[in-house]
LOKE-144405 format. One record per residue (C-alpha): x, y, z. Coordinates in steps of 0.001 Angstrom, whole numbers, padded with zeros to 6 digits, always signed. Last residue first. Example, Ala and Ser with C-alpha at 12.3 -4.5 7.8 and 13.67 -1.06 7.14 Angstrom:
BEGIN
+013670-001060+007140+012300-004500+007800
***
This chain:
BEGIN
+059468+096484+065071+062958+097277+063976+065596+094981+064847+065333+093113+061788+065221+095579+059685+067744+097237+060361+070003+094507+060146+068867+093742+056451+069565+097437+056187+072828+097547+057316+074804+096823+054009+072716+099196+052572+074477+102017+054707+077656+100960+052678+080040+099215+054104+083491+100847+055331+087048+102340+053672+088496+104755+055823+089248+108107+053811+089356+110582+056984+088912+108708+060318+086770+109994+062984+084576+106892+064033+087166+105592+066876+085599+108296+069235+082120+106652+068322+083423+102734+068669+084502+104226+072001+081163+105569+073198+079468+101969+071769+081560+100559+074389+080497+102905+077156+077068+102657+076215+076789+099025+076220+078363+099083+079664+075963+101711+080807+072894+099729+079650+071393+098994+082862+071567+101719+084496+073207+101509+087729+076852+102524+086736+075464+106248+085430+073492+106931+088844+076977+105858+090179+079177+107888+087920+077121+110901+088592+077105+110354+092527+081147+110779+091952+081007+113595+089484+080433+113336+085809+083313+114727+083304+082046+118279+082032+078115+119171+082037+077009+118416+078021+078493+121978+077297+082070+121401+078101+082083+117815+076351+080822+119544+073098+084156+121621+073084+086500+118383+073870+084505+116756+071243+085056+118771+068738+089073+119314+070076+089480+115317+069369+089151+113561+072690+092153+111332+073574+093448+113986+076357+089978+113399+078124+090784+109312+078331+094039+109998+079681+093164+108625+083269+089616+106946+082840+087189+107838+085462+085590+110951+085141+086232+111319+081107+085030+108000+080858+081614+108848+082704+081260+112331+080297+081739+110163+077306+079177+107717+078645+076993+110110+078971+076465+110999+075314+076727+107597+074832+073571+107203+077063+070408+108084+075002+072136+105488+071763+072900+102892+074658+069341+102841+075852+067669+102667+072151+069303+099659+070697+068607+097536+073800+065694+099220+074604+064336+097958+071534+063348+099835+067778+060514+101483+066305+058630+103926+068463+062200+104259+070700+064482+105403+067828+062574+108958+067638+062574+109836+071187+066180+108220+071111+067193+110001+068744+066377+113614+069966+067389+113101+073363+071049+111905+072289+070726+114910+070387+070863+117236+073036+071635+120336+070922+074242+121294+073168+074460+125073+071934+077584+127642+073357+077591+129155+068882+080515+126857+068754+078769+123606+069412+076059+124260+066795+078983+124636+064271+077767+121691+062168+074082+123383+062532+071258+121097+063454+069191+119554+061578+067281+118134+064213+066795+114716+062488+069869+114498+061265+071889+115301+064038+069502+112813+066152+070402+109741+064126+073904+110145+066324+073904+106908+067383+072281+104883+064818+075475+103015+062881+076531+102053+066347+073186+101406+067808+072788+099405+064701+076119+097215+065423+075024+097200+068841+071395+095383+068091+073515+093152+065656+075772+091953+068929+079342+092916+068485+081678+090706+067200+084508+093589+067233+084700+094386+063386+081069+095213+063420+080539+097474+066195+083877+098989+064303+082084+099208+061117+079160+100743+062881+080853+103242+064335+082820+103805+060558+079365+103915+058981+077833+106441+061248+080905+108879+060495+081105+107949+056920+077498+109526+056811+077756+112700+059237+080548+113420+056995+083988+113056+057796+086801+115734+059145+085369+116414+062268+083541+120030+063655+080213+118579+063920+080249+115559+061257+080068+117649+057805+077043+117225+055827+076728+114407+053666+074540+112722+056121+071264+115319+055627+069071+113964+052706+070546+110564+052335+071233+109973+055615+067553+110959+056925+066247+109066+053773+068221+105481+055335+066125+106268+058738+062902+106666+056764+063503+103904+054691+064517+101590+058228+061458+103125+059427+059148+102258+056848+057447+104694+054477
***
């Protein structure tokens, strides 16, 4: 089996289940980053970081209520162990820092916070709060923080009930292509 038909299994078998306290599935979720990657020019290797970012739900299995029960299941860590035997650091970098990148925005974005939906507000709490000042600077040297800060809001922006997106074969030729 292939990544990308590994990857495309992984929503199959797990992305109908509900997106961690949201009112999409882990699915429609993926597909509305990506769409939004998408609809904003964004590079192909962003458009699959988009529909990719939260791969590590699916691979853990983890629990839509996970968050309630105090757990940060750290799946940011889970993808990206999984996303890096296949795919660039340019995929792979932004997908292990959107978690982040929500905390960064938080710290330096008036308002930002208030924007969360209350899921994310809840998982924010347990991934360390907004970042503090040396925080934001370890973030700001990496690299790929400005990917992950734009592939952060495509994620927030991924939350909407009945939107009409691709299909996850739509991505595959993409997938494909960044995949090793």
């Amino acid at each position: 089996m292939t990544i990308v038909d590994r990857i495309l299994d992984l929503f199959e078998r797990g992305g109908s289940a509900a997106y961690h306290g949201e009112a999409v599935s882990q699915t429609e979720h993926a597909l509305q980053a990506a769409y939004q990657a998408e609809s904003e020019g964004a590079p192909d290797r962003l458009v699959v970081a988009a529909l990719l970012h939260d791969i590590g739900h699916l691979l853990e299995g983890q629990d839509e209520d996970l968050a309630l029960q105090g757990v940060d299941g750290r799946h940011e860590a889970a993808g990206q162990a999984f996303l890096a035997r296949s795919f660039g650091p340019g995929i792979v970098e932004p997908i292990a820092l959107h978690v982040a990148a929500k905390r960064y925005l938080c710290a330096v974005e008036p308002g930002y916070l208030d924007s969360l939906s209350p899921s994310s507000r809840l998982s924010l709490k347990l991934q360390g709060g907004p970042m503090t000042l040396e925080e934001r600077v370890q973030f700001e040297s990496h690299p790929f923080h400005r990917e992950a800060v734009r592939l952060r809001r495509w994620d927030d922006l991924a939350k909407e009930v009945g939107l009409k997106t691709p299909g996850l074969e739509h991505y595959r030729t993409r997938l494909v292509a960044a995949s090793r």
